[in-house]
N, C-alpha and C positions, 0 to 999 in steps of 0.2 A: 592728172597728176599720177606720175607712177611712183611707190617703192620698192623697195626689196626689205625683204625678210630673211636672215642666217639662222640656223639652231647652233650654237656652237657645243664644244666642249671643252671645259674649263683649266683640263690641264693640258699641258704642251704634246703635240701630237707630230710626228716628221709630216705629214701629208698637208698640214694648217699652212705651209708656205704656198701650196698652189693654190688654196681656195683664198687666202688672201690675195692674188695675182689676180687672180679672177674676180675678185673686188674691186680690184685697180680698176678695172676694166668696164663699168658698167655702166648702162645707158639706158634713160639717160642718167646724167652724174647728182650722185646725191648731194645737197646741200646741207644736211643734218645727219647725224648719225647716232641713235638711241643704244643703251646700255642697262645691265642691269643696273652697276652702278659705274660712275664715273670714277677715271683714276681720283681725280680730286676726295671725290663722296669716300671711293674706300680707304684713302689718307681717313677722311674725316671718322666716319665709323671706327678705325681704330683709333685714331685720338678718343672718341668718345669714351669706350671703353679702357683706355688708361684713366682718363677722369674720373670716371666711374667707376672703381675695383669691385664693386657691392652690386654691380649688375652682371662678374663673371666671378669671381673670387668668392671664396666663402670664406668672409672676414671674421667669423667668431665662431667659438666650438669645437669640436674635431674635426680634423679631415679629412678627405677619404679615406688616406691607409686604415686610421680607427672607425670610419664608421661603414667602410665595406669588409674589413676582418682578412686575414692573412690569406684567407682560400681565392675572394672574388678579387682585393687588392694584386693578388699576383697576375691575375688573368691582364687586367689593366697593365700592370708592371711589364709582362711580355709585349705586350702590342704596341708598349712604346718603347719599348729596346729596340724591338726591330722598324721604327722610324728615329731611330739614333737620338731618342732623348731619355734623358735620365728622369724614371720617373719622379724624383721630390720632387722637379720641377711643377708638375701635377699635382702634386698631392692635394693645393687647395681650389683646384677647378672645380666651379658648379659642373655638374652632372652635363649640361647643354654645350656647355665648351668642350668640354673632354669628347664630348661627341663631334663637333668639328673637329677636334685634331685627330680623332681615330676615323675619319671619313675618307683620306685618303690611304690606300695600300704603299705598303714601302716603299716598293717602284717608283710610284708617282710622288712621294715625299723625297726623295731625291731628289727627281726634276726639278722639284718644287723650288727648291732648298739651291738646286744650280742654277738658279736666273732664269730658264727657258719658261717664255710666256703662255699660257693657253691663249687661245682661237681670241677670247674677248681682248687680253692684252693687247694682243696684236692689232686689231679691228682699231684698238684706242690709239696706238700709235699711229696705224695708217691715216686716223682720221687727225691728227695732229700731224704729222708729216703734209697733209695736206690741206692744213688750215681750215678744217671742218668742226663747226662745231658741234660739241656733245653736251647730250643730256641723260641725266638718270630716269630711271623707269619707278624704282625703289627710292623709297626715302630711308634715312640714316636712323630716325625715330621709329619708325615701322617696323623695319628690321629687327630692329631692338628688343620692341615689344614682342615680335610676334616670335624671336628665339629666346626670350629670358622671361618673359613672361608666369611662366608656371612656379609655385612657390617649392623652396628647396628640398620638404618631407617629400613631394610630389616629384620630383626628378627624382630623390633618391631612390624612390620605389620603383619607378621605371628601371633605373640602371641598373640594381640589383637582380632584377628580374630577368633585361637581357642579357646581363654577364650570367644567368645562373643558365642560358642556353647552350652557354659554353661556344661560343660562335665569333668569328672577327667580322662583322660587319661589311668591310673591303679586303675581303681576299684576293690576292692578286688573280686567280683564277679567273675569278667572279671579274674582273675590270678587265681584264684582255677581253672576254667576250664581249663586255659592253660597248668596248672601243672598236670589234668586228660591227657589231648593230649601226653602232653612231655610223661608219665608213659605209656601211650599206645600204642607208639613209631609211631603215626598218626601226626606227625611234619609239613608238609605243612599245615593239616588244621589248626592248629595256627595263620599261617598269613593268611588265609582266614577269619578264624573267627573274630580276629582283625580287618581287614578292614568292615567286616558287619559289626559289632558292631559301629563302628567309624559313617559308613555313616547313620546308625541312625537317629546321630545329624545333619545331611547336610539336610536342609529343600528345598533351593532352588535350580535351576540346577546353578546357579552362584556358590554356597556353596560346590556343589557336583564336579562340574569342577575341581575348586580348590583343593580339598578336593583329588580326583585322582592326579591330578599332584602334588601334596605334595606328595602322597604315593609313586610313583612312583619316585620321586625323591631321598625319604628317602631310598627304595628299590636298585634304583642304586648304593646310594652312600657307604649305611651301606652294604647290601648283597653285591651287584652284583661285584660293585667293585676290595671291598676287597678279594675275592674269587678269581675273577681273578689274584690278585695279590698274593695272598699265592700258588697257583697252579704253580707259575713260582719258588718257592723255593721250593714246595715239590715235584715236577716232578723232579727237581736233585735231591733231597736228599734221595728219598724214592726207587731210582733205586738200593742203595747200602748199604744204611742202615736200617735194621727192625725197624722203629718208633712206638710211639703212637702218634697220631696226634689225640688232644682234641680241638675242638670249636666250639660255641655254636649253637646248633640243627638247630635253623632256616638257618645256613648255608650249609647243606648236602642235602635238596632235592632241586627236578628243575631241568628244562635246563640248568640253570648257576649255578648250587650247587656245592658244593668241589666234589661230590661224581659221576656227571657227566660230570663235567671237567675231573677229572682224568681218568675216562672211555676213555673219547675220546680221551687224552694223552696215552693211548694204555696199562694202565693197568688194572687188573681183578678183578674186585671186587664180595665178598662172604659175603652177611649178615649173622651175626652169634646172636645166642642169647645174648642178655642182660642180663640177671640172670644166675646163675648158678646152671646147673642140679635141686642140691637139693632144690633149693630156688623158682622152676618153682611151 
């Protein structure tokens, strides 16, 4: 039984129309096709969180403008002007949401914002266009837990602390290169580069301490984790049925990568080009 495996990237890219043509194209043809999460699922995850205000909102007390104070609330205030939202809108985001919305650089919050799909959208369409069926990798509870999890004094001290590095997380800088990496198919050093970049801004070794144990945290919980735990569904599923199994790049290299988990689960893996033929 063969699969394929994609890394993709999450926001829309002009080059994501060949390597999905080149999906079209594989053999032999997959019969399933895994995700992080299914369009369905991420309907579902945000219905959740409209259900549940008190696992992203901060329903009582102050809110950010009062309790990060007019110097750190401004830093926030800029970085969402320039993704064209008005910050009251934020004002009562937990600390963990406010960090997915400033996760993307402007750039890409435009794209975002015009309809144009990343790599996985697309992958979900093809495989709907082609009456294939999908499955999540991630669960909707999982998820949940494992980005809201932390109690609110505890985000807030996190976020105070990287606003006080004085730093935008996604600068557009900082995401052209990444999207040179992804296209050169050199995906570890992405998160190498990231983290140089980051420690930059750590001036002291208190800052830089910290500064590691945050990554390394972020590292377990977002990589390391989740990998492990899709490993234990695509080790059964992939013994019997030819899949495509699409998500996102930074989860395929490493010791604890999809790509050598599943090695060690005792199957063979063969890199094969990303473009096709004519498009080399």
């Amino acid at each position: 039984v063969v699969s394929h495996i994609i890394g993709t990237f999450h926001v829309h890219l002009p080059q994501h129309a060949a390597m999905v043509a080149r999906l079209e194209d594989l053999t032999p043809r997959p019969e399933k096709v895994f995700l992080e999460l299914t369009d369905e699922d991420q309907l579902g995850f945000q219905r959740q969180l409209t259900e549940n205000p008190d696992s992203y909102l901060i329903q009582s007390g102050p809110s950010l403008i009062d309790r990060l104070g007019p110097d750190l609330w401004g830093r926030v205030a800029v970085q969402l002007q320039e993704r064209g939202m008005p910050p009251f809108l934020a004002a009562r985001y937990q600390p963990w949401f406010l960090g997915m919305t400033l996760m993307l650089p402007p750039c890409a919050y435009e794209t975002v914002k015009s309809g144009k799909k990343g790599l996985d959208q697309q992958i979900s369409a093809m495989a709907k266009a082609n009456n294939l069926p999908t499955q999540s990798l991630d669960s909707i509870d999982g998820l949940l837990t494992m980005l809201a999890s932390d109690p609110l004094d505890e985000q807030m001290k996190d976020l105070r602390w990287s606003l006080s590095l004085n730093t935008d997380p996604a600068a557009p800088d900082l995401m052209g290169a990444m999207i040179a990496m992804y296209l050169d198919e050199t995906i570890q050093l992405i998160w190498e580069f990231n983290t140089a970049e980051t420690f930059k801004n750590a001036a002291g070794q208190d800052d830089k301490a910290r500064l590691a144990a945050l990554l390394k945290q972020a590292e377990d919980d977002l990589i390391v984790a989740r990998n492990t735990a899709w490993i234990k569904t695509l080790k059964a599923e992939l013994i019997t049925t030819p899949s495509l199994v699409a998500v996102g790049a930074l989860h395929l290299p490493g010791e604890t990568g999809v790509l050598a988990q599943l090695q060690g689960a005792g199957f063979t893996l063969t890199r094969m080009p990303l473009k096709s033929p004519e498009n080399n």
